[in-house]
N, C-alpha and C positions, 0 to 999 in steps of 0.2 A: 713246550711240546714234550711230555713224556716220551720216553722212548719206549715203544708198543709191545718188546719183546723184551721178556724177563733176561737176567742176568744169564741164567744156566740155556733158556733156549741160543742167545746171541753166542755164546762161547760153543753152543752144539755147532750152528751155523758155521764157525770160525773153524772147527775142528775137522768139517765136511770141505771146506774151502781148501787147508790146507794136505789132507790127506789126498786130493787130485793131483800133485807133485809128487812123484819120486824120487826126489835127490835134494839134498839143502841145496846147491845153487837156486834152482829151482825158486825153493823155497822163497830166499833170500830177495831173490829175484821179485816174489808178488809181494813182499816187505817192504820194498823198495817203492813198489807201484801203490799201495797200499797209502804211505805215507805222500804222498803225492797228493792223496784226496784230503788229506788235514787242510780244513780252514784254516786260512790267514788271520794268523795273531796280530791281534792290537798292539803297535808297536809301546804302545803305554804298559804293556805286562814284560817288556824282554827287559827288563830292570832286576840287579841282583837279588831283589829280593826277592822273586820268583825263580830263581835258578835251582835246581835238585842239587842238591852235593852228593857227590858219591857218583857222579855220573863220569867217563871217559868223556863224551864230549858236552856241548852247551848245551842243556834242555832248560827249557822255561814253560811253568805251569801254572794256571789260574784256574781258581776256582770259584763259582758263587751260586748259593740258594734261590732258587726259584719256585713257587709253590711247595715247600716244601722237600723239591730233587735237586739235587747235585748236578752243576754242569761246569766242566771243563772245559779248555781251551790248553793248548802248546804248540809249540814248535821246539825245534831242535835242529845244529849249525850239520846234524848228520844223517843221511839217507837214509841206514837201516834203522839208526834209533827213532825218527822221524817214522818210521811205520810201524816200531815197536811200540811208542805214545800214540799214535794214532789207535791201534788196537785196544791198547787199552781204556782211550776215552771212548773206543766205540763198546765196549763190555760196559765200563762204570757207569758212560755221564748219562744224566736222565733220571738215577735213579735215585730213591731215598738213603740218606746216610747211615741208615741202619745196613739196607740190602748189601751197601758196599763196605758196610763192615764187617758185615759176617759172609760176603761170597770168598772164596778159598782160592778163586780163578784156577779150577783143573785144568782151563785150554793149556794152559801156559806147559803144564808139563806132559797134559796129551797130544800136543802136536810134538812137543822134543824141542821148545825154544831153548830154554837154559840151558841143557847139556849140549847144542850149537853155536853157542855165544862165547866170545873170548868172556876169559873170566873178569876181566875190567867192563864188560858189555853185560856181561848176565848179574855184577853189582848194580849198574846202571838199573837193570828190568828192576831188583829186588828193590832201590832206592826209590823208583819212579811208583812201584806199585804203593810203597808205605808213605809217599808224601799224599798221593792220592786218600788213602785212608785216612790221615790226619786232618786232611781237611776234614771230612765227613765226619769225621772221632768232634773237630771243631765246631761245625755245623749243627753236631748231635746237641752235643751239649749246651750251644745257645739254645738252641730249640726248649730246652729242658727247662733252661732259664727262664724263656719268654712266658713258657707255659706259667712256673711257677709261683711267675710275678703276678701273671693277668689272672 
């Protein structure tokens, strides 16, 4: 199932959601509920080899092509970073590994996440957003291959 709304309209969405809080607790607080709605990881992905490094605490992420779009999957052992991954598979998965390589993700600094995040927290956002890309960077270029073979 593609996801039906482009990269920049879901991060508009994202922007409007959190601009109805006033206050980071607030904030923090629909992070928290946010990450709540992440589907349940296959416990067959919570294996080191899917773990982010650079991360404060566990996150685990998978990725795989499907007609051609990128879909994720994570969890993570922590509530806000658990809504932080959630957001972002809700911006990325769905779409082709190009879109997600070249979107910039502006929510990230229009809502004011990174400059709210302890700095071990806002490494976490930057590690979690470039393992996502590598996959897609991954995915691009089998792509490239398959084409080039067939």
């Amino acid at each position: 199932m593609k996801n039906h709304l482009s990269i920049q309209a879901t991060e508009a969405e994202i922007i409007e959601e959190f601009a109805l809080f006033e206050d980071w607790m607030d904030k923090y607080n629909y992070l928290i509920e946010i990450g709540k709605e992440l589907p349940l990881m296959d416990p067959k992905y919570k294996i080191p080899q899917y773990l982010i490094s650079g991360c404060q605490s566990r996150v685990w992420l998978y990725a795989e092509l499907k007609n051609g779009n990128v879909y994720f999957t994570a969890d993570s052992d922590a509530v806000i970073t658990k809504g932080i991954i959630c957001l972002l598979i809700r911006i990325l998965s769905g779409h082709t590994p190009k879109e997600i390589i070249d979107t910039s993700l502006n929510c990230i600094e229009a809502i004011g996440l990174k400059e709210h995040l302890s700095p071990t927290r806002s490494n976490g956002l930057t590690s979690m957003i470039k393992q996502m890309k590598m996959y897609a960077l991954a995915f691009q270029s089998k792509q490239e291959t398959e084409m080039s073979v067939s």
